[in-house]
C-alpha positions as CSV (number, residue, x, y, z in Angstrom):
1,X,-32.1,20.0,-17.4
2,X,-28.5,19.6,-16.2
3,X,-25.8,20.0,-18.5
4,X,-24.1,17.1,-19.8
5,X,-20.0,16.9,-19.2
6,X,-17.4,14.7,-20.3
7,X,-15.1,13.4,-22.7
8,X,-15.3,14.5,-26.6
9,X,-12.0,12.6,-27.2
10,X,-9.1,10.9,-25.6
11,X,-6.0,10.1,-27.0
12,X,-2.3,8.4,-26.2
13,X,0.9,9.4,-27.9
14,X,3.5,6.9,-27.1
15,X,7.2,7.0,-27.9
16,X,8.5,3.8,-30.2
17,X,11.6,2.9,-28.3
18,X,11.1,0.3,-25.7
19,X,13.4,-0.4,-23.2
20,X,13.0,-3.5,-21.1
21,X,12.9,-4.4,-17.2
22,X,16.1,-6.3,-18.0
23,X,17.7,-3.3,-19.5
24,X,18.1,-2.6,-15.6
25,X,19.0,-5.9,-14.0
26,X,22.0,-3.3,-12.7
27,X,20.1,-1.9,-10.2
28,X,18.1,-5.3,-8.4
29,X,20.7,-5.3,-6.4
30,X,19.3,-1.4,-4.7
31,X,16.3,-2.8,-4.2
32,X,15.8,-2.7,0.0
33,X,15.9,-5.9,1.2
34,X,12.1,-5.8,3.0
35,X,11.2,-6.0,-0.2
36,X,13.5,-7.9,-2.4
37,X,11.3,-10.7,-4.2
38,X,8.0,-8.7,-3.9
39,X,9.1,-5.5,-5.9
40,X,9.4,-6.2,-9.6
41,X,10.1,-3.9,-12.1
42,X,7.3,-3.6,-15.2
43,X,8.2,-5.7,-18.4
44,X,8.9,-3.2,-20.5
45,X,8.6,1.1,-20.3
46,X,8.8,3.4,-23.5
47,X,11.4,5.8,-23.5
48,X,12.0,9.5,-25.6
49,X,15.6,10.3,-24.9
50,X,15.3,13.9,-25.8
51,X,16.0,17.0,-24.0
52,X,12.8,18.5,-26.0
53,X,10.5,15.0,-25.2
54,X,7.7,16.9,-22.9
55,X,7.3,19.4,-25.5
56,X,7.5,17.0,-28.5
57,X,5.0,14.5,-27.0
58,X,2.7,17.4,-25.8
59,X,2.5,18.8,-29.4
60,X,1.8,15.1,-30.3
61,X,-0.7,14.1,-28.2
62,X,-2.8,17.7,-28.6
63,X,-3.0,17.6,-32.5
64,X,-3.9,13.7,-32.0
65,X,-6.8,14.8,-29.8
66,X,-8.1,17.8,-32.6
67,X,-7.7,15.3,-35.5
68,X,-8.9,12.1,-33.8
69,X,-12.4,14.9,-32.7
70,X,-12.5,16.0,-36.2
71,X,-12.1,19.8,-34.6
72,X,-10.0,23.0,-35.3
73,X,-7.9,25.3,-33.1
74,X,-10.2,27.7,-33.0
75,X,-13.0,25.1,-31.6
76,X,-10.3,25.0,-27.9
77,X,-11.3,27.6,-25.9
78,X,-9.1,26.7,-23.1
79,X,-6.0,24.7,-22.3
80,X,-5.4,22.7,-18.9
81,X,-1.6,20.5,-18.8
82,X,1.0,19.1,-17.0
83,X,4.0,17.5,-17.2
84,X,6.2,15.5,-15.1
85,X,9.4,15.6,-16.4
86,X,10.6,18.6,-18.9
87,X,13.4,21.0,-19.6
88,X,12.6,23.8,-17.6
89,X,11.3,23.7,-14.0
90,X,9.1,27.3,-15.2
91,X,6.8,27.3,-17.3
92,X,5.2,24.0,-18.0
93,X,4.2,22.8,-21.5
94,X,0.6,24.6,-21.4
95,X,2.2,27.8,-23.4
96,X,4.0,25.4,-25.5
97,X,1.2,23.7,-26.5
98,X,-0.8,26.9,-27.0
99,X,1.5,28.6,-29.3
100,X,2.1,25.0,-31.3
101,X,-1.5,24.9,-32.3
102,X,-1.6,28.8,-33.1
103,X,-4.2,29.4,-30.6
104,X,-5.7,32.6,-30.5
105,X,-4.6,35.4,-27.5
106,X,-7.6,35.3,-26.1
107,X,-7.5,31.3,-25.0
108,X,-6.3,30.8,-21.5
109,X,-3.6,28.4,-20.6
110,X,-3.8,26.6,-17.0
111,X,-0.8,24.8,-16.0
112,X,-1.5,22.2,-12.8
113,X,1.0,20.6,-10.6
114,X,-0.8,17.7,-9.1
115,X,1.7,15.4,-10.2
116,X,0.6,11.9,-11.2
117,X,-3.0,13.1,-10.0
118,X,-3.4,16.4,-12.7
119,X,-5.4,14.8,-15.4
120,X,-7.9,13.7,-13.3
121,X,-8.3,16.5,-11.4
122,X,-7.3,18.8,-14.4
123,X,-11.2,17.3,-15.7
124,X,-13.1,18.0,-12.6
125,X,-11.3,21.9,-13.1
126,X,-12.4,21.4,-17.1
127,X,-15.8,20.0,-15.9
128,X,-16.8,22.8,-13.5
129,X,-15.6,25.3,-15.8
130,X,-17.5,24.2,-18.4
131,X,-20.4,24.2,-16.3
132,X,-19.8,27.9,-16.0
133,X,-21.1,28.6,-19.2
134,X,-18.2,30.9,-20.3
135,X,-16.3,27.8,-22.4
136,X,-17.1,25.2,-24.5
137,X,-14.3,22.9,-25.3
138,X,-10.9,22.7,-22.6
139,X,-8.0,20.1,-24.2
140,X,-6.5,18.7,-20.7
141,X,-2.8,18.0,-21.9
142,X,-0.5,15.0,-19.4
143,X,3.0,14.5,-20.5
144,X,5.2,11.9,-19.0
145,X,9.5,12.5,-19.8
146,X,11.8,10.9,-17.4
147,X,15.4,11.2,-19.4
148,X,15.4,15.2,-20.2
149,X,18.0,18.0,-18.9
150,X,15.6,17.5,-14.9
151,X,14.6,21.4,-14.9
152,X,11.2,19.9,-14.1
153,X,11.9,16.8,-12.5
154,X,13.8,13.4,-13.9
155,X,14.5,9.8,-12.6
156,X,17.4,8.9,-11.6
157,X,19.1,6.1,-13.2
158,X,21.0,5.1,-10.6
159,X,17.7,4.8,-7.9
160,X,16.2,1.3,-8.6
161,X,13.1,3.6,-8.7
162,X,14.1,4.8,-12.1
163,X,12.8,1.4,-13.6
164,X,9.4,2.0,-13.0
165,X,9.0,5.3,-15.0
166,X,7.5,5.3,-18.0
167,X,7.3,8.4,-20.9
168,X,4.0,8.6,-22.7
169,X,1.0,11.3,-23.4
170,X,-2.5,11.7,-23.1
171,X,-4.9,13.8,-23.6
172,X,-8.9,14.7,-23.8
173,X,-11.3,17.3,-24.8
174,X,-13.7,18.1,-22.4
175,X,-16.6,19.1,-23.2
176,X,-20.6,19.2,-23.5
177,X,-21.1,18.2,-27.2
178,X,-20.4,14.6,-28.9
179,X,-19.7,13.0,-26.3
180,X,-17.7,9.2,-25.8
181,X,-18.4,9.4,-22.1
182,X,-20.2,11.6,-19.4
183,X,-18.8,12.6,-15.8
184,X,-21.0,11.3,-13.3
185,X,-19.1,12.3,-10.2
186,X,-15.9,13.4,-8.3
187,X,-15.2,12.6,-5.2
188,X,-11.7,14.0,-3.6
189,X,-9.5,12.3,-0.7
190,X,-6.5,14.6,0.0
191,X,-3.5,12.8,2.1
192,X,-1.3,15.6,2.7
193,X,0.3,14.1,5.6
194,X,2.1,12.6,3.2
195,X,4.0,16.0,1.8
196,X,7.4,15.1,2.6
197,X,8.1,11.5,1.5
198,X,7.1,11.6,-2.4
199,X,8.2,13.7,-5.0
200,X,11.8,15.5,-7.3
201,X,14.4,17.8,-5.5
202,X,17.9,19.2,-6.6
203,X,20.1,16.7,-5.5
204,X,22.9,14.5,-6.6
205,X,22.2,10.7,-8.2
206,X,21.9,8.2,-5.4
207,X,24.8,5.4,-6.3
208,X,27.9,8.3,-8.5
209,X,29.9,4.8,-8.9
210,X,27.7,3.6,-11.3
211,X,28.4,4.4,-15.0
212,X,25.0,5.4,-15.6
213,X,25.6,8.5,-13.7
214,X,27.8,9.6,-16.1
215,X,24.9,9.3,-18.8
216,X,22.9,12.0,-16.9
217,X,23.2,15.2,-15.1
218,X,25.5,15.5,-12.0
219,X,22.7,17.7,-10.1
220,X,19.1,17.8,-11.2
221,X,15.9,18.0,-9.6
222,X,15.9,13.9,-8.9
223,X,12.6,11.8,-8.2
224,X,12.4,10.4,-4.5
225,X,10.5,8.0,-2.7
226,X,11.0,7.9,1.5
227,X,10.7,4.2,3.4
228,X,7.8,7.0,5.0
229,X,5.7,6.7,2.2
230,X,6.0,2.6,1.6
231,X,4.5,2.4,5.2
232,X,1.7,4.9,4.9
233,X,1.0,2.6,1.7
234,X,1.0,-0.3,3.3
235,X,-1.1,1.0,6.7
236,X,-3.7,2.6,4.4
237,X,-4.2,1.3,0.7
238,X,-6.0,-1.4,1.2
239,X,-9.0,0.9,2.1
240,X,-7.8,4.0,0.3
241,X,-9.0,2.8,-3.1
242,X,-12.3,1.3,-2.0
243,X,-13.3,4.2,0.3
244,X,-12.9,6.5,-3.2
245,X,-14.4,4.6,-5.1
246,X,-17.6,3.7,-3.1
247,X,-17.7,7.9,-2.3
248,X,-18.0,8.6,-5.8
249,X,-20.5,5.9,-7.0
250,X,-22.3,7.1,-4.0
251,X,-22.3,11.1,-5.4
252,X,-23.2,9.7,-8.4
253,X,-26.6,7.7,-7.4
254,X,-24.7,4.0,-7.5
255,X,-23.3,1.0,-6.3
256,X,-20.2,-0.8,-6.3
257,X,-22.2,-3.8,-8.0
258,X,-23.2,-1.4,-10.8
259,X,-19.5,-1.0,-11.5
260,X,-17.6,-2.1,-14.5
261,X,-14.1,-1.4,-14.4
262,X,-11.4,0.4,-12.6
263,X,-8.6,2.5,-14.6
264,X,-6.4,3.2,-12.4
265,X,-2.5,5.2,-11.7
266,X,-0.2,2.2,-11.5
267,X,2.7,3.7,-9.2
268,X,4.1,0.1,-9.2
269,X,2.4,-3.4,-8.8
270,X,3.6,-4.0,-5.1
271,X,1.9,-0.7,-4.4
272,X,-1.4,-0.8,-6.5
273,X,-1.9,-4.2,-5.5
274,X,-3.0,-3.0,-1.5
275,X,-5.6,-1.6,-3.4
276,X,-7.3,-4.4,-5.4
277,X,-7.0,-6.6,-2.5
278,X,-9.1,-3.9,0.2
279,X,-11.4,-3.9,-3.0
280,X,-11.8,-7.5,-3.3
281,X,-12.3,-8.0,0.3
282,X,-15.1,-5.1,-0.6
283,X,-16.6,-7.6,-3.2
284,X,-15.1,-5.6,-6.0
285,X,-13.6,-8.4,-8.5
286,X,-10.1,-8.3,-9.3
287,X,-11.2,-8.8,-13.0
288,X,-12.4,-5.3,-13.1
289,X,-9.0,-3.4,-12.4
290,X,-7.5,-3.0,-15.5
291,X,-4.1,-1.8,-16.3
292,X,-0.8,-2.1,-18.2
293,X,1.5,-1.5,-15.8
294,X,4.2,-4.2,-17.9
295,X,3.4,-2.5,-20.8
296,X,4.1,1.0,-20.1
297,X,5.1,0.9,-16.6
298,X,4.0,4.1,-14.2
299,X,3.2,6.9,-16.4
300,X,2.4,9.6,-13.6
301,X,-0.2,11.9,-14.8
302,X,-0.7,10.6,-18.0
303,X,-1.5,6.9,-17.1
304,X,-4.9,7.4,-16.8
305,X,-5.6,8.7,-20.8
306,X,-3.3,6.7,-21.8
307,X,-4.8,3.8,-20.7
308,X,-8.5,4.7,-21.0
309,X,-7.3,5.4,-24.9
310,X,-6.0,2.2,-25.1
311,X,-8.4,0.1,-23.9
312,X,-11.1,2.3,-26.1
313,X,-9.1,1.4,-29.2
314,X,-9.0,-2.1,-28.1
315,X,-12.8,-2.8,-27.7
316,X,-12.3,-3.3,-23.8
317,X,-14.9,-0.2,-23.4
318,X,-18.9,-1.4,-24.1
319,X,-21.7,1.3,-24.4
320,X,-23.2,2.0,-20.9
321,X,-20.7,0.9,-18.6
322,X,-19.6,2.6,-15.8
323,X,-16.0,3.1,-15.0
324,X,-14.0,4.5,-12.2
325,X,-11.1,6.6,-12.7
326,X,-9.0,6.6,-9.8
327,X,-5.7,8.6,-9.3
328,X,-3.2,9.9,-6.9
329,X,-0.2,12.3,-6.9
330,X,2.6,13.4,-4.6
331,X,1.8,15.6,-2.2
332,X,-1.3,13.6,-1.2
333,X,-3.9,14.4,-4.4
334,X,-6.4,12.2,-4.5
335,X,-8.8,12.2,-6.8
336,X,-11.9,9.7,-7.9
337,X,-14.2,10.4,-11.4
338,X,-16.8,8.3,-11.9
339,X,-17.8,8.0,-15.7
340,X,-20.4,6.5,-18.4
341,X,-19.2,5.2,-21.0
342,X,-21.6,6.3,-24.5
343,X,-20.1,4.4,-27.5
């Protein structure tokens, strides 16, 4: 009989201050005009002005998961993170992480750059892993922290793109034992020609006359977002998020009627929106994309735990249903994970 994989736990750590959509009314002006009126920014983000916030909502969020699973450091055999956004460009949190929950020597530490695509793909690496029979239990670590030093990466508050980032932390245990939901399928669409026009570099802010660039670094490795990648969006998401979806019910013996809700990356409404719309056209109902992009804004990689806690803790998930989770990253990642839902 074939092993049984999914989630043991999954967990959000969220930081309390809230800063608004209005907080940033200085920037509507930035917005390009083939878009002004269409691109909004999200109600509200949450924000963890820190130099230290990646590593202080990665502790978070990993001690969550243990306690929420009722488990001990010892029961981790194996680590699996990202973060988007952080002090240091090298290493990423996974070390951090290891050493804050005194894990032994012997447990390995896997840091993934997939961008806002890792924690889905960073549980199809847990998945097969587990499969392998060596390991038992892999925490998959996402960390979201916009306003740091930029080693890693960090928004710009000058770029009208800056609005749309939120900070936040999720993580699950993956595993073959006590399960709340069991991966079905994966299904992978890699868009890579796509390398160039999304993602941080070292530069300088984008408008120095502001006097929110003197609230940040001078240089630092800056998110971007080329006029490139708005038009690939709008030539290809409308089938981009059906085709994935229908590929992975299809691995997993299903059909898009059997289909219960979409979680989802939420890059920004104008963008997610080509997708909803080539679903409904599909016959997929708008009523099953759920999200909280005015809530929390786009949390990269950790959008996806995030939300999937969240809508766990508020009763949205019902025993037996089946969910797609669908991501994607800079650089083209793609991924698709179609689960069951057991509780």
């Amino acid at each position: 009989m074939k092993m049984k994989v999914g989630l043991e736990t999954v967990v959000k750590e969220m930081p309390e201050t809230v800063k608004r959509g209005s907080d940033y009314s200085y920037l509507e002006s930035f917005i390009p005009k083939d878009i002004q009126g269409r691109f909004r920014f999200p109600d509200e983000i949450r924000r963890l002005r820190h130099d230290d916030a990646a590593e202080i909502l990665a502790e978070r969020v990993a001690k969550k998961a243990l306690d929420r699973a009722g488990l001990k450091t010892s029961d981790i055999d194996y680590i699996i993170a990202n973060n988007c956004g952080g002090k240091y460009t090298v290493p990423m949190v996974g070390t951090y992480i290891h050493h804050k929950l005194g894990c032994s020597k012997e447990t390995p530490v896997l840091n993934i750059s997939n961008a806002c695509a890792s924690f889905v793909d960073g549980c199809q690496v847990a998945w097969n892993i587990i499969l392998g029979g060596r390991y038992k239990r892999i925490l998959v670590v996402t960390v979201s922290a916009w306003e740091t030093t930029g080693g890693q990466m960090r928004a710009d508050l000058t770029d009208f793109l800056s609005v749309l980032m939120g900070d936040g932390a999720g993580a699950g245990i993956v595993s073959s034992q006590n399960l709340k939901c069991e991966f079905l399928s994966h299904y992978n669409w890699t868009s890579s020609e796509v390398y160039d026009w999304c993602g941080a570099t070292p530069s300088k802010c984008v408008h120095p006359e502001l006097k929110q660039a003197n609230d940040q670094p001078t240089i630092s490795n800056y998110l971007f977002g080329t006029p490139e990648l708005f038009g690939w969006w709008k030539n290809n998401g409308e089938r981009y998020g059906i085709e994935c979806i229908n590929k992975a019910l299809e691995m997993a013996n299903l059909s898009l009627s059997q289909l219960d809700m979409v979680v989802f990356h939420q890059p920004s409404d104008l963008m997610y929106d080509f997708w909803i719309d080539g679903a409904e056209k599909a016959g997929l109902s708008r009523a099953k994309w759920k999200h909280t992009w005015n809530k929390y804004g786009n949390l990269s990689n950790s959008v996806i735990p995030v939300n999937l806690a969240e809508f766990w803790e508020n009763g949205e998930l019902k025993k037996d249903s089946i969910i797609a989770l669908l991501s994607v990253g800079a650089g083209g990642h793609g991924p698709t994970i179609i689960i069951k839902w057991l509780v």
